[in-house]
C-alpha positions as CSV (number, residue, x, y, z in Angstrom):
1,X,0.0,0.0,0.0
2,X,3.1,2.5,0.9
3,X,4.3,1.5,-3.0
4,X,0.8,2.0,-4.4
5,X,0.8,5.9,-2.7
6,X,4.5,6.7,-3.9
7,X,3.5,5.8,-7.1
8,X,0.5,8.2,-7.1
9,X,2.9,11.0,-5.7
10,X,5.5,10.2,-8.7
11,X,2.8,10.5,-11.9
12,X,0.1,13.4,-9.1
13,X,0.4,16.9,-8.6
14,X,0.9,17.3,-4.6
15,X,-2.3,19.1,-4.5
16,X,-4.2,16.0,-6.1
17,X,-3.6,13.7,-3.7
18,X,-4.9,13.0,-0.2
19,X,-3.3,10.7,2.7
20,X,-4.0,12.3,5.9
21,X,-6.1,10.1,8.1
22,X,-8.5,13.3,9.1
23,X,-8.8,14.6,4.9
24,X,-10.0,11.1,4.3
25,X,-12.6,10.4,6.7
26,X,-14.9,13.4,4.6
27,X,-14.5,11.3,1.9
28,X,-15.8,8.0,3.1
29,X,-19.8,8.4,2.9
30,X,-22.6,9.9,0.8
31,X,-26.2,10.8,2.5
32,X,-27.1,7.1,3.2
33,X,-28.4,5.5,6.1
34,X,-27.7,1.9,7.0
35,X,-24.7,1.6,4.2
36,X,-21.2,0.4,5.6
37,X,-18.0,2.8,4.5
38,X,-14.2,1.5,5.0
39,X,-11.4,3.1,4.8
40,X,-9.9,4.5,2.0
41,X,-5.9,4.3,1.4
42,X,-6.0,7.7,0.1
43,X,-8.0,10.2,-2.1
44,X,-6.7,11.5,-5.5
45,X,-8.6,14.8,-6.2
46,X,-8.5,14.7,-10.3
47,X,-7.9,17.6,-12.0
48,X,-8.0,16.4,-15.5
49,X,-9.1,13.0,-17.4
50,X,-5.2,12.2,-16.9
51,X,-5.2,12.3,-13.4
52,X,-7.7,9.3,-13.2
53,X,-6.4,7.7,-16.1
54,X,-3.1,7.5,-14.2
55,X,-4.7,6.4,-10.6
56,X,-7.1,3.8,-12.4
57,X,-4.0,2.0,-13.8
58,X,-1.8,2.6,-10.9
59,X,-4.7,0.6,-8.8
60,X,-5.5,-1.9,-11.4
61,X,-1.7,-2.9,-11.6
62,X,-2.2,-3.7,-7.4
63,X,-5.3,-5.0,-7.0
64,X,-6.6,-2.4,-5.2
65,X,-10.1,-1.2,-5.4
66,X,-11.2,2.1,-7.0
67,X,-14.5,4.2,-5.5
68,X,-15.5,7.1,-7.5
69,X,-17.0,10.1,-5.9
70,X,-18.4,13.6,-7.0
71,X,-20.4,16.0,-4.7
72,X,-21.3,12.7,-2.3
73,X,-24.4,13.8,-2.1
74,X,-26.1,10.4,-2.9
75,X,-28.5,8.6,-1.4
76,X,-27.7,4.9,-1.9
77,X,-24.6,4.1,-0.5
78,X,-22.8,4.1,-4.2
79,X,-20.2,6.7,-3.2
80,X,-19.0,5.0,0.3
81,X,-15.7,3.7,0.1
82,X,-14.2,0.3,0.8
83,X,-11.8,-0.7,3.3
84,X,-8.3,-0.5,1.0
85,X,-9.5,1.4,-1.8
86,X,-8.4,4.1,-3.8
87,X,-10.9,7.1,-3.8
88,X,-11.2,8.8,-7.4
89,X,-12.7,12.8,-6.5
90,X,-14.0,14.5,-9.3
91,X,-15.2,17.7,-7.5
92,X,-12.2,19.4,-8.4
93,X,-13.1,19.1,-12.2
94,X,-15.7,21.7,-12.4
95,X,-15.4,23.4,-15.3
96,X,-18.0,23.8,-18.0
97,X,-15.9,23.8,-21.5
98,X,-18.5,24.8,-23.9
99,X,-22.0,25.8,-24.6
100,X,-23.1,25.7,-28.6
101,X,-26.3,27.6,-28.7
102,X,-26.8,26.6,-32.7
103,X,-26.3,22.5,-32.0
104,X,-27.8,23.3,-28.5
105,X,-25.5,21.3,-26.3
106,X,-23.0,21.7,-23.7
107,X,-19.6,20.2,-22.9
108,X,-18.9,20.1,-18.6
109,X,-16.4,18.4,-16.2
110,X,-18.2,16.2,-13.7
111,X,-17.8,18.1,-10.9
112,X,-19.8,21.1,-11.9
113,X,-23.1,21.5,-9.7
114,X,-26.0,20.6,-11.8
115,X,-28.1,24.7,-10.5
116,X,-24.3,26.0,-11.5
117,X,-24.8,24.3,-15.4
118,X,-28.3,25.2,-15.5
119,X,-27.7,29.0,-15.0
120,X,-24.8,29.0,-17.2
121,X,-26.9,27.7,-20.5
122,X,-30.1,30.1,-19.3
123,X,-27.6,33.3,-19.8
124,X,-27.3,31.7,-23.5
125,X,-31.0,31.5,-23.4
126,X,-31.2,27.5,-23.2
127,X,-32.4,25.2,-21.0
128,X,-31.1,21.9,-19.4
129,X,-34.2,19.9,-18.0
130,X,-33.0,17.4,-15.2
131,X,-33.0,19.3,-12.1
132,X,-32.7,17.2,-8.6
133,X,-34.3,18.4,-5.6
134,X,-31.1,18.7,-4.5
135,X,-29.6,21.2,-7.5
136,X,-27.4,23.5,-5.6
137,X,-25.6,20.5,-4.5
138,X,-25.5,17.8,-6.4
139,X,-23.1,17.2,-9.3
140,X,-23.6,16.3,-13.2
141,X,-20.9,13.3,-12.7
142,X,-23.6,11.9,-10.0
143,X,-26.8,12.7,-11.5
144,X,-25.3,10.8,-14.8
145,X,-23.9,7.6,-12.5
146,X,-27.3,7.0,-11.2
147,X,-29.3,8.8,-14.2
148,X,-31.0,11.4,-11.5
149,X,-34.1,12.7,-12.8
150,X,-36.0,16.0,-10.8
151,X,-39.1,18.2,-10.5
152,X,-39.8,18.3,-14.3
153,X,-39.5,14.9,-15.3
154,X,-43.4,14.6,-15.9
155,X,-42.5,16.7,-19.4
156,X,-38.8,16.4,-19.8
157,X,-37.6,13.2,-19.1
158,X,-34.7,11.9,-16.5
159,X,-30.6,12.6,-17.1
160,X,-30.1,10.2,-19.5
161,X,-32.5,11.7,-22.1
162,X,-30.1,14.6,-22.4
163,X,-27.0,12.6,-22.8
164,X,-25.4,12.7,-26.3
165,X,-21.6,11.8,-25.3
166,X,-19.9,11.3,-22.6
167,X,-15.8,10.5,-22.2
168,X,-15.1,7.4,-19.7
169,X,-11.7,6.1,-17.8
170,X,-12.2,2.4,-17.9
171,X,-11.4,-0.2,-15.4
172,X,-7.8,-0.3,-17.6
173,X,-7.1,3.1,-17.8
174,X,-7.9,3.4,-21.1
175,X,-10.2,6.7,-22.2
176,X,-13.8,5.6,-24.2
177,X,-15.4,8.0,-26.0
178,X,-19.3,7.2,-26.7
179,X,-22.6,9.1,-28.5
180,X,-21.8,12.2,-31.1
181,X,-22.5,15.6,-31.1
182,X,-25.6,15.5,-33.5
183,X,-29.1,15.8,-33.4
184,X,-29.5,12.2,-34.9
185,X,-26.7,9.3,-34.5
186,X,-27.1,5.3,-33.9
187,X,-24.0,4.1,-34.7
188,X,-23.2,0.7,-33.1
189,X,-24.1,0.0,-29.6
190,X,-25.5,2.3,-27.3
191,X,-22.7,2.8,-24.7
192,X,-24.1,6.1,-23.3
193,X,-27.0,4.8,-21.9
194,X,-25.1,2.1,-20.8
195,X,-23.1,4.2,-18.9
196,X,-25.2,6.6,-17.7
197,X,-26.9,4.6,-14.9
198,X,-24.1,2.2,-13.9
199,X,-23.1,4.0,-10.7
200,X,-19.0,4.1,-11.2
201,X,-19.4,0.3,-11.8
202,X,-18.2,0.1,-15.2
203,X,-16.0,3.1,-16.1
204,X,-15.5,6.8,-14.7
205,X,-16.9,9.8,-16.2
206,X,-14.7,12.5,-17.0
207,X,-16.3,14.7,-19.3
208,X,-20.2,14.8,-20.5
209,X,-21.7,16.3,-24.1
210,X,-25.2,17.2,-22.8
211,X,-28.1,18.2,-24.9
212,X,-30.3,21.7,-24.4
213,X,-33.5,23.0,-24.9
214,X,-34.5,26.6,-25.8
215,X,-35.5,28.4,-22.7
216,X,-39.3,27.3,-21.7
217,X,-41.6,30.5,-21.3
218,X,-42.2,31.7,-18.0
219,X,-44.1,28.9,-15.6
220,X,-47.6,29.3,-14.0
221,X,-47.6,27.9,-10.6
222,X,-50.4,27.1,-8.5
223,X,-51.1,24.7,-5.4
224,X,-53.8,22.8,-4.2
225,X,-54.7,21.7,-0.5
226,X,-56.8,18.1,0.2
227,X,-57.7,16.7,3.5
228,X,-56.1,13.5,2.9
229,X,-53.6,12.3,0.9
230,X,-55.2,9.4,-0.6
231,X,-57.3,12.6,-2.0
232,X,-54.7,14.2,-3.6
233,X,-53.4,10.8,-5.3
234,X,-56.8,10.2,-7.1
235,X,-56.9,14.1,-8.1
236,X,-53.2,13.4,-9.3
237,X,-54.8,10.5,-11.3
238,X,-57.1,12.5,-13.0
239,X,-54.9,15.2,-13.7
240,X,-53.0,12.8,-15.5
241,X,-55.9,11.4,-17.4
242,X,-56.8,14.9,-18.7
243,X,-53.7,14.6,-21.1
244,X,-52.8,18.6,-19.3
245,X,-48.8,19.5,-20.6
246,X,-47.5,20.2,-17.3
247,X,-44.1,20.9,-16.4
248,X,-44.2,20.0,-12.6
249,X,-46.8,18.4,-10.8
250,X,-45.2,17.9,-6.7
251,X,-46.8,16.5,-3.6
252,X,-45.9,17.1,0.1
253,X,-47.9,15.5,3.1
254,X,-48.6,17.7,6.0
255,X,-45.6,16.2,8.4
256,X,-43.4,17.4,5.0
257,X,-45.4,20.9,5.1
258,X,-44.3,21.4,8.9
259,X,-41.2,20.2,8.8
260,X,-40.0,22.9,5.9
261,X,-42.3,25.4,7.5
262,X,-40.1,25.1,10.6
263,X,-36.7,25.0,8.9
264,X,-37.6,27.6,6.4
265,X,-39.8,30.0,8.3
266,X,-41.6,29.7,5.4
267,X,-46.0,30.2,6.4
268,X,-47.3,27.1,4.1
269,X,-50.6,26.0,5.1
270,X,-50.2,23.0,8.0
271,X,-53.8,22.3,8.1
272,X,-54.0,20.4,5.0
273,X,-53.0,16.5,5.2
274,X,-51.5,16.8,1.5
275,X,-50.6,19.8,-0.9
276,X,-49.8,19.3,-5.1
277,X,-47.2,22.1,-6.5
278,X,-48.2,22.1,-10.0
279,X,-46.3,24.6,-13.1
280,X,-47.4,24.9,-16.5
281,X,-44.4,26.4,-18.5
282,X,-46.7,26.2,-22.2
283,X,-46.7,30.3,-21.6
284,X,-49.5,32.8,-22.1
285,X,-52.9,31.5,-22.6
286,X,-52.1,28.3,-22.9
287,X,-50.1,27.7,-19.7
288,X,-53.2,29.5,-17.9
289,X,-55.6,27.1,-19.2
290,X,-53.4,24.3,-18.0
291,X,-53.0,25.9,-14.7
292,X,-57.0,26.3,-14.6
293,X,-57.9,22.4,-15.8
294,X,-55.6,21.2,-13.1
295,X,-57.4,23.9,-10.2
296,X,-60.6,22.1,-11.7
297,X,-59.7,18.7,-11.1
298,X,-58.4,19.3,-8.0
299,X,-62.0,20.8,-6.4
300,X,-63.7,17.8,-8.1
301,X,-61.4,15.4,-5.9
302,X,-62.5,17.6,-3.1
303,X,-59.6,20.1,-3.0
304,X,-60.1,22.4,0.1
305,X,-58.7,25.3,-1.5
306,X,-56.6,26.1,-4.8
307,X,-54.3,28.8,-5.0
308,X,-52.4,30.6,-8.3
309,X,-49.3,32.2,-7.5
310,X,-49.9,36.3,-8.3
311,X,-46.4,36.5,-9.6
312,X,-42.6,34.1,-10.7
313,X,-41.2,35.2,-7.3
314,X,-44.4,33.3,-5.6
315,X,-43.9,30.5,-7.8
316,X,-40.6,30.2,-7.2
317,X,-41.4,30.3,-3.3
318,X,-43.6,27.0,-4.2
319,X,-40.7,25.2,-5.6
320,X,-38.2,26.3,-2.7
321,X,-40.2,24.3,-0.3
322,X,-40.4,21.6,-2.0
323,X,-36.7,21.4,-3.0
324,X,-36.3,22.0,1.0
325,X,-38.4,19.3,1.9
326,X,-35.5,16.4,2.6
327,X,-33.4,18.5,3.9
328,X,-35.7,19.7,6.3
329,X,-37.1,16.3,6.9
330,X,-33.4,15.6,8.6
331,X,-34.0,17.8,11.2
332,X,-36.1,16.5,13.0
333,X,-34.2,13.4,13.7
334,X,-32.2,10.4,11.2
335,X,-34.2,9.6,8.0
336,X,-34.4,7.1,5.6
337,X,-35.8,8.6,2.2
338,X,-37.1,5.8,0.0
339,X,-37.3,6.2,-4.0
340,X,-39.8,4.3,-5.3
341,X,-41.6,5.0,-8.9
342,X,-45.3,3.1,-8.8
343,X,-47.0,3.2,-12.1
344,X,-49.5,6.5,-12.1
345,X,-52.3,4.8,-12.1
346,X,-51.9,3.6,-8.6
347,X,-50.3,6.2,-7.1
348,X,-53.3,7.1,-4.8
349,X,-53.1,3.3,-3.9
350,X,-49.7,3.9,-3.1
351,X,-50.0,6.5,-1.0
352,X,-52.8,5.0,1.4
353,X,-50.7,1.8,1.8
354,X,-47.3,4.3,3.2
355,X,-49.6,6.4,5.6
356,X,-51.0,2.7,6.7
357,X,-47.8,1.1,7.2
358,X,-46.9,4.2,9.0
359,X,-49.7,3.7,11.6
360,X,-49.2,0.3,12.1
361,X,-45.5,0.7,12.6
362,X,-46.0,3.6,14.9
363,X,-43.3,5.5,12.9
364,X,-43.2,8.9,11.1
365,X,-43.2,8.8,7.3
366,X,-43.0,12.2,5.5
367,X,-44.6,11.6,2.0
368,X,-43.2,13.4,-1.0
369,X,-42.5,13.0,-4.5
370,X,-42.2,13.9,-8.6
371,X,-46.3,12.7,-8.5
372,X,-46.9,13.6,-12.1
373,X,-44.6,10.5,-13.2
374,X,-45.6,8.5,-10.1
375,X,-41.6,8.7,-8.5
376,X,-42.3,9.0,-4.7
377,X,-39.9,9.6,-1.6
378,X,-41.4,8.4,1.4
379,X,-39.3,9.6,4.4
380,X,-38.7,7.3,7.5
381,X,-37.5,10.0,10.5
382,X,-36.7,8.0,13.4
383,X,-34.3,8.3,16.4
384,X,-30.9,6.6,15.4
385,X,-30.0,6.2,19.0
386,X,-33.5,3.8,19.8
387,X,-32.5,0.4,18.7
388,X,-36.3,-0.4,18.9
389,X,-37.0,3.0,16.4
390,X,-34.1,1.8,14.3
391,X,-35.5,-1.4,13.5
392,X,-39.3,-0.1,12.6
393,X,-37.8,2.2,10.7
394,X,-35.4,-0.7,8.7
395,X,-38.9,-2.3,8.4
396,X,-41.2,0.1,7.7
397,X,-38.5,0.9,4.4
398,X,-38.5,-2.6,3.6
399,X,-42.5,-2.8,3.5
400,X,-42.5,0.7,1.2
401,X,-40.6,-0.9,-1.3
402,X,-41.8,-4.4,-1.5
403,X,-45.6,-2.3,-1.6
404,X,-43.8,-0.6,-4.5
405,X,-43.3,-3.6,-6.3
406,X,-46.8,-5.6,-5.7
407,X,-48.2,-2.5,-7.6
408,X,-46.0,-2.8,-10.4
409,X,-43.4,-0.4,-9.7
410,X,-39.4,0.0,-9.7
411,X,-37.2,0.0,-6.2
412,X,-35.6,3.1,-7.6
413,X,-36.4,5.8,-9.7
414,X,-33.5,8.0,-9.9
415,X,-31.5,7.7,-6.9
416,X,-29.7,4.6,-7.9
417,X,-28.9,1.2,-6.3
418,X,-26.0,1.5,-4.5
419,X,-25.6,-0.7,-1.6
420,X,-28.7,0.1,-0.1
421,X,-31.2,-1.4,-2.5
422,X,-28.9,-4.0,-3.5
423,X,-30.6,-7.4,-2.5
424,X,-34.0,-5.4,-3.6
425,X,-32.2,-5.1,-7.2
426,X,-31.7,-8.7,-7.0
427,X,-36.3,-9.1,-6.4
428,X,-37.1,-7.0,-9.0
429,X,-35.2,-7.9,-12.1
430,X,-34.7,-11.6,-11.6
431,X,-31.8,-14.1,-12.0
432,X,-31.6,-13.7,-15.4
433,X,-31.3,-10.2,-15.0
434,X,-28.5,-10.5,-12.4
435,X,-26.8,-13.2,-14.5
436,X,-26.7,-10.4,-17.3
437,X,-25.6,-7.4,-15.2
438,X,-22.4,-9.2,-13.7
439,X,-21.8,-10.6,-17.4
440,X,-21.5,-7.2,-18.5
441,X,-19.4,-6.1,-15.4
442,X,-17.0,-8.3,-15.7
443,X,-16.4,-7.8,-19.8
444,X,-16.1,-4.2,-18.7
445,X,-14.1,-5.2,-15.6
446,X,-12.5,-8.2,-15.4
447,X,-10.8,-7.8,-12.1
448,X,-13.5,-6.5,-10.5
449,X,-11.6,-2.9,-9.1
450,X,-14.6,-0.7,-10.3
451,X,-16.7,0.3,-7.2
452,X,-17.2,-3.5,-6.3
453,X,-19.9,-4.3,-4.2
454,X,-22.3,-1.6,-5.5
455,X,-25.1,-2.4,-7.8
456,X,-24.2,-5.7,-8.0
457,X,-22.6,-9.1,-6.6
């Protein structure tokens, strides 16, 4: 191991690599619970594709184990490193190289923050979709390992939908380049998509091509108060039925409504067991009438109030809480957020089984999510420190996702697999789909030094 680090500081810059014991211990975890983290040997913080290149062969050549990371602000356990392993930074590589407003794409780093890209291409007058809850703080290199998704997935579509190229260290050092820079291209395999989604598994992304939309006209907002949240699922239904272009459609139960009223001072209405967030970007009359539909719909499924924000800045207030919801989930004790996509037709079904399981597990569960495409995060809050909490809360988890998958649903919709969700991988895609993940692993990685452990077995 002494070798392996003298190598690193013969081909590193000094400032690119990390051995003291206290450096390393921030770089051993991302925002799971419940997901073990070793030890690292040391951190290299890569400044250009070379830098990994030259750590990824270094580590293949001793056997030692390579964890990527970017902004560690994951929620699966994928970023957590292994006792012995080589951790591979990219938040250092955080520049964007080039936006092309005629071809409408963008060339970043990895590291860059995804709010940081978004308001880069808006000054150009474009627009780049995917946008986490967790923007200001979570990185493209991350949101393409687990192909992330956001608030306007209903009408744009998750990460990987805006992936044209990306350049990849693999498990040999060598560099792949996949995709084009064209509108149109579909030559050979897709190796993007394979990519995009594999969670540091199967090569390290160093550099992304992303594609951009023109800037969307300014949104409508408006949000609507129910009683009961298994109201607000079958007014989410319906909303979906009526074939309305929206480009956000949120919900938040009342113990998320509290908990971001308390964190954010913010004077959201507490009384209501559920509110839906829901933004019509189709501008002018258009984006009214969609606005007005959804208000509609709402009442009919016994809405106790519907209100249109009088102005962006009100709107944009909306979508603050809601982007504030998990984080202000965590303070009232240690949470577990779940990320499980039902289909949309039983998202109201989905709903009343979480707030049941909650009762019956005498546990709190804050219920959020992306409802217009059915991708919900029920929270688990729960003292860390009761053994007795710790284990309803394990459970009550557990029971969300296996209720997930009796209603025809996926254990994760954009926050990846990680170690967390690793045996619920396994239940939900079969032997035969295992069998075919680790044949792919190990063509890509035949020893196996590729964030082992995570995804898959």
């Amino acid at each position: 191991m002494n070798d392996l680090v003298e190598r690193l500081r013969q081909v590193l810059p000094p400032e690119a690599l990390v051995t003291d014991h206290d450096r390393i211990q921030s770089y051993r975890y991302d925002r799971a619970m419940f997901c073990p983290a070793g030890e690292p040997i040391a951190v290299v913080l890569a400044r250009e594709t070379a830098h990994v290149q030259a750590a990824v062969r270094i580590a293949a050549e001793a056997g030692v184990p390579v964890v990527p990371q970017g902004a560690r602000s994951g929620l699966s356990g994928a970023a957590n490193a292994l006792d012995g392993c080589l951790v591979i930074s990219l938040e250092k590589m955080d520049k964007i190289l080039a936006i092309e407003p005629v071809d409408r794409y963008v060339v970043t780093q990895p590291g860059v923050f995804n709010a940081v890209l978004s308001r880069a291409v808006a000054e150009q007058g474009l627009f780049y979709p995917p946008d986490p809850s967790s923007w200001e703080f979570c990185s493209i290199g991350g949101n393409l390992s687990t192909n992330s998704g956001g608030l306007c997935c209903v009408k744009y579509g998750v990460t990987t939908d805006y992936v044209l190229g990306l350049e990849v260290v693999l498990a040999d050092g060598q560099v792949l380049r996949t995709g084009r820079r064209t509108v149109k291209g579909v030559a050979g395999y897709d190796l993007t998509k394979l990519i995009v989604g594999s969670e540091g598994t199967l090569g390290i992304i160093t550099e992304a091509t992303l594609a951009l939309r023109p800037e969307a006209a300014r949104p409508r907002t408006m949000a609507a108060l129910f009683d009961s949240g298994v109201a607000a699922g079958g007014a989410i239904i319906e909303i979906i039925r009526s074939g309305v272009s929206l480009s956000l459609l949120e919900i938040m139960d009342r113990t998320t409504i509290k908990a971001v009223n308390d964190f954010k001072r913010m004077d959201l209405p507490t009384e209501a067991a559920a509110m839906l967030i829901a933004q019509s970007d189709a501008g002018g009359e258009a984006g009214a009438a969609d606005v007005a539909t959804v208000a509609k719909l709402c009442r009919q499924f016994g809405a106790i109030e519907c209100i249109e924000a009088d102005d962006p800045a009100e709107g944009e207030l909306l979508l603050e809480a809601r982007r504030a919801a998990l984080i202000a989930l965590d303070q009232l004790g240690t949470t577990m957020i779940d990320d499980v996509c039902v289909p949309r037709s039983r998202l109201a079904d989905f709903i009343g089984a979480v707030e049941l399981l909650a009762a019956e597990l005498d546990i709190t569960v804050g219920v959020l999510g992306h409802a217009g495409d059915g991708n919900m995060h029920p929270t688990v809050v729960f003292d860390a420190a009761d053994p007795e909490q710790a284990r309803r809360a394990q459970l009550a988890f557990d029971k969300i996702m296996e209720v997930g998958l009796e209603l025809g649903g996926t254990i994760t919709g954009e926050h990846g697999v990680g170690v967390l969700k690793r045996d619920w991988l396994a239940e939900e895609i079969g032997p035969v789909g295992i069998s075919v993940h680790r044949a792919i692993k190990a063509a890509l990685d035949p020893k196996n030094i590729l964030n082992p452990g995570k995804v898959v077995t």
